[in-house]
BAKESE-248910 format. One record per residue (C-alpha): x, y, z; residue in one letter. Coordinates in steps of 0.001 Angstrom, whole numbers, padded with zeros to 6 digits, always signed. Layout:
N
XYZa;...
END
This chain:
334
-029829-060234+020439x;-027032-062125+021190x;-025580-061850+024777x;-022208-059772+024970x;-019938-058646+027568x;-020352-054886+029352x;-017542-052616+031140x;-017553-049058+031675x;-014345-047482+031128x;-012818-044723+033615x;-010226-043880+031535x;-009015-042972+027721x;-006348-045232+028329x;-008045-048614+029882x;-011009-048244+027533x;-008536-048195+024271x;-006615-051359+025737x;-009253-053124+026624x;-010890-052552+022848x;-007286-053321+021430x;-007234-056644+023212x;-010535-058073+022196x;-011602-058419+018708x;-015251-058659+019339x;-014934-055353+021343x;-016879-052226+020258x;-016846-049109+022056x;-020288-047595+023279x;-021278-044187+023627x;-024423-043097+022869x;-025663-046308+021546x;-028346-044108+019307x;-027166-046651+016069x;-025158-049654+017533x;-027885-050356+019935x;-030432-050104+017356x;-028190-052782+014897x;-027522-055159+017347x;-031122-055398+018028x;-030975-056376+013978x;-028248-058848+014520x;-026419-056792+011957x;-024034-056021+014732x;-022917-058726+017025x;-020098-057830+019642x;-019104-059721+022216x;-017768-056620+024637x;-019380-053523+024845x;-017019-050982+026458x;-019071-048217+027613x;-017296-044856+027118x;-020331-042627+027320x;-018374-041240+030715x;-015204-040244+030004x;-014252-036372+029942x;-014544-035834+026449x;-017399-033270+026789x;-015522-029902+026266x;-015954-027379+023385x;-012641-025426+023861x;-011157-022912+021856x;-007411-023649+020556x;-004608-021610+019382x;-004942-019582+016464x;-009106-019640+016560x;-009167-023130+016006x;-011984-025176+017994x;-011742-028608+019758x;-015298-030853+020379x;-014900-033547+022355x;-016043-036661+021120x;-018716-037360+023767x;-020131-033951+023120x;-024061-034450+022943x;-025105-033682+019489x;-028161-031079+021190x;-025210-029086+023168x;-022702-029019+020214x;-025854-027772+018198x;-027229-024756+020472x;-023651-023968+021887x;-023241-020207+021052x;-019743-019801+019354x;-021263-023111+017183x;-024352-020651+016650x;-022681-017815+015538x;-019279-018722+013856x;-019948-022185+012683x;-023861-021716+011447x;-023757-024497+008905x;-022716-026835+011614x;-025561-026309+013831x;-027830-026142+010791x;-026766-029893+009930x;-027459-031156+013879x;-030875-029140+014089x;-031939-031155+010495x;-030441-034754+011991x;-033008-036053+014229x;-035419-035491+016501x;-034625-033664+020316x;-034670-037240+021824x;-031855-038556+019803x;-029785-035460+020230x;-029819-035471+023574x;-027905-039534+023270x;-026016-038959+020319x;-022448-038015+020609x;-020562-036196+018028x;-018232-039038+018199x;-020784-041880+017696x;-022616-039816+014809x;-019663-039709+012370x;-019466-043617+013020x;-022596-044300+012493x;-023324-046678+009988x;-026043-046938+006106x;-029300-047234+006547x;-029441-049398+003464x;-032029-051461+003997x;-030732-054337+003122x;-027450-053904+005137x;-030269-053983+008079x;-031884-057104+007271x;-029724-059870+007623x;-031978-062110+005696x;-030770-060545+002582x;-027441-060438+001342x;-025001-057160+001393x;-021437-057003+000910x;-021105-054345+003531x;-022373-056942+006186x;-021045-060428+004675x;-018014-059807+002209x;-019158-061037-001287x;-022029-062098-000807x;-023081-059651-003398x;-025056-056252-003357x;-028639-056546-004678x;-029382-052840-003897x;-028087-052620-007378x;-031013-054208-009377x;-033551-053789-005887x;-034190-050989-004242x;-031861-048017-004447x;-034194-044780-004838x;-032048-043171-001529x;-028562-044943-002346x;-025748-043314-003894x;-024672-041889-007333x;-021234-040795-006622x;-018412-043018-005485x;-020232-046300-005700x;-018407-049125-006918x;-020167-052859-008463x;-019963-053820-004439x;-021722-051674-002853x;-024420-048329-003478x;-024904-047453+000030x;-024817-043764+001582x;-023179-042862+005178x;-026215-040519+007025x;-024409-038128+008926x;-025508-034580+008427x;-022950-033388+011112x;-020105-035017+008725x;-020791-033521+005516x;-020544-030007+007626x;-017876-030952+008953x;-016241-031638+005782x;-016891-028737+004333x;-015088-026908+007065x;-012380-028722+007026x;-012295-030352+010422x;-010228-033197+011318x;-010766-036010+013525x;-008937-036623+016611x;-007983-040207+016818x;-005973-042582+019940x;-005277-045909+019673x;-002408-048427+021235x;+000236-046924+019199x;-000691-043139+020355x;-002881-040204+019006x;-003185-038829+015172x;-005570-036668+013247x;-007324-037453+009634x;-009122-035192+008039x;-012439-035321+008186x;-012353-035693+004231x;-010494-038601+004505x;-011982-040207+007511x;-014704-042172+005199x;-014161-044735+002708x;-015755-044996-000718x;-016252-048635-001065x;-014215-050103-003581x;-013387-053759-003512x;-013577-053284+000481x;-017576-052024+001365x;-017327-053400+004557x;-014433-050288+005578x;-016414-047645+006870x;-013381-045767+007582x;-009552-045477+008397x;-010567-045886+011922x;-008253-049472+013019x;-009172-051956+015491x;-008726-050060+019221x;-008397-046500+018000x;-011060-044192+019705x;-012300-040835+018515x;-011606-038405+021119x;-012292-035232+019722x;-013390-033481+016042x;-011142-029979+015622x;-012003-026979+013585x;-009854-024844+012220x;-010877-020649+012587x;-013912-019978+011064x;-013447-019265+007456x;-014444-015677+006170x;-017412-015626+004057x;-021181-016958+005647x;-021568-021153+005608x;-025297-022631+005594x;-026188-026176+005680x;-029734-027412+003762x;-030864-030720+003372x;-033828-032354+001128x;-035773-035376+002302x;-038751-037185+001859x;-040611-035648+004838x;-039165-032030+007214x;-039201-034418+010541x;-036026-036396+010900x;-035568-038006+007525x;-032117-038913+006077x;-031317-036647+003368x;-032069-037441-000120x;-029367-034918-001371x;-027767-032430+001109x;-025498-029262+000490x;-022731-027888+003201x;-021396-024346+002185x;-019085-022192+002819x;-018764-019275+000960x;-016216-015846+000411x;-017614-012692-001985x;-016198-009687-002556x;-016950-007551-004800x;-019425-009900-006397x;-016363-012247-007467x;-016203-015450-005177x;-012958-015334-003559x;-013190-018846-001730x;-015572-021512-001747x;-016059-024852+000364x;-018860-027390-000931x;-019781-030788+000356x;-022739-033459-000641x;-024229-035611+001718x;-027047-038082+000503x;-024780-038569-002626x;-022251-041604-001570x;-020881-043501+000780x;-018949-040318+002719x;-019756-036817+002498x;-018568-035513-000761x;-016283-032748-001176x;-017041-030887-003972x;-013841-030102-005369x;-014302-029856-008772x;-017304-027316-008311x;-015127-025217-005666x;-012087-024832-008599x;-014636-023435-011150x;-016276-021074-008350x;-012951-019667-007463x;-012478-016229-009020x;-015862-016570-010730x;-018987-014078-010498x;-021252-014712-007440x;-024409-015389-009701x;-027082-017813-009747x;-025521-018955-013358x;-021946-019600-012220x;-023280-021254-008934x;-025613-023764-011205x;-022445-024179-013471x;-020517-025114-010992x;-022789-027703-009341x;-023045-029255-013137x;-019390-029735-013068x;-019247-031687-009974x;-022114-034030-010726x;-020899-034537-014135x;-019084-037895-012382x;-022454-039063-011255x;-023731-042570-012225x;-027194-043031-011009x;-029091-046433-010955x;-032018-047086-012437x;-034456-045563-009824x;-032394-042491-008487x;-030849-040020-011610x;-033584-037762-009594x;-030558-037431-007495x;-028653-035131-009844x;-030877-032791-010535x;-031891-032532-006678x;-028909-032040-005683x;-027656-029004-008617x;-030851-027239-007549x;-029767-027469-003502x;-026109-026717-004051x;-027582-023665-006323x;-029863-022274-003636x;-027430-022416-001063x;-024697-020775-002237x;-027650-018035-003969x;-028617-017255-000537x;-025247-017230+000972x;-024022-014375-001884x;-026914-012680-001136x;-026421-012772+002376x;-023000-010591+001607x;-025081-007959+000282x;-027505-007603+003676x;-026614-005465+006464x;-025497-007086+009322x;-028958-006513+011139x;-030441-008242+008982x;-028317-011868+008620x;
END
């Protein structure tokens, strides 16, 4: 590991100059990923500002029902916390299915949406990756791809971002808190991520200084959300394919629908396409499959991982089966 600077900061403030100043600054806060890259030499800062401390730990309601998590938030507490629980299920469904209990108790919910691919040859740096070294090329193409992406991808890069919290969190339609020099502003969660274009190595919007400070939620949407994710083993596997739901019936006719796809690209994937041809449809196993068909039909799979499209039709179809259904139980027995 190469040797690097530490500081803790005390404040928002101090912590986002000091970052601002120094190029080869990084921020710290859980350390559950950057700790475990610059043990890979994949990441090599040379100023770790520690921000694990600041008072960023709240989960406070806003005005109008909305929600605010602070960005040091542990991803355990934001998981079992009881308005989480029982107005934004899907949510706590996607921290449960994330890791193990150790890593939950370090991660933030700050640190998790920055986290970066597990691409395995982003990790070794005796390969080359585009992500890591600007065109030096991408040989997940033509090597080993099985978990990489079929949505998004571009001839630079096939890699997928991890989160599970983020691809709930896009399908609720959070928005990230962001402060940097120049003051504070808020990106949607949808548009935090970057496909990767001609620019794989552009995680997201996030510039040079700016910290997250918080994720806000609007109110909870009407309907029931779930979160389900599909993976190679049930303990603590990134997800093949994952689905984020949200969904609205009445009367058997879905009145509003929110989608996303983790597993599937390089940022969760907000199913937009799907959620227009759900909208005013029957709440039936056939429209839900239709549906899913319509927003895969922009997948392009590599050679080793088409298995992706039918995986993840078959999740998004389940889901939002059981959530319609769920419409129909009394609520003793949700």
């Amino acid at each position: 590991m190469k040797p690097f600077g530490y500081v803790r900061a005390d404040d928002v403030d101090t912590a986002i100059a000091t970052v601002a100043t120094e190029p080869g600054a990084r921020f710290l806060g859980g350390g559950t990923n950057l700790v475990d890259l610059m043990k890979l030499g994949v990441e090599r800062p040379e100023l770790l500002v520690d921000v694990s401390r600041l008072p960023l730990t709240g989960i406070d309601p806003l005005r109008d029902g909305r929600w605010r998590i602070g960005a040091n938030v542990r991803n355990s507490d934001l998981a079992a916390h009881p308005v989480i629980r029982s107005r934004f299920p899907a949510l706590s469904q996607a921290l449960l299915a994330g890791a193990s209990g150790q890593l939950r108790n370090a991660a933030t919910t700050g640190g998790n949406l920055l986290q970066r691919t597990r691409c395995l040859y982003f990790q070794d740096v005796s390969k080359p990756c585009n992500k890591r070294s600007p065109g030096s090329g991408c040989p997940a193409r033509e090597g080993v791809h099985r978990d990489l992406a079929i949505l998004g991808h571009s001839e630079h890069c096939v890699a997928t971002h991890p989160s599970d919290l983020a691809v709930a969190l896009a399908a609720l339609d959070a928005s990230v808190v962001l402060r940097g020099p120049d003051g504070e502003r808020r990106v949607p969660l949808t548009e935090f991520h970057r496909l990767p274009a001609d620019l794989p190595e552009r995680d997201t919007v996030i510039a040079h200084g700016e910290l997250v400070t918080a994720v806000e939620l609007p109110a909870p949407p009407p309907g029931h959300s779930a979160y389900r994710k599909a993976r190679d083993r049930a303990s603590y596997a990134f997800a093949l394919a994952s689905v984020a739901a949200v969904l609205d019936v009445r009367e058997g006719v879905v009145r509003e629908a929110r989608l996303a796809f983790g597993g599937l690209a390089a940022k969760p994937w907000r199913a937009r396409v799907a959620e227009q041809a759900l909208r005013g449809a029957p709440a039936t196993e056939d429209s839900f499959r239709r549906a899913a068909e319509a927003e895969l039909a922009a997948a392009r799979p590599l050679r080793d991982n088409g298995f992706k499209v039918p995986l993840a039709r078959n999740l998004a179809t389940q889901v939002l089966t059981s959530l319609a259904d769920a419409h129909h139980q009394p609520p003793s027995a949700r």
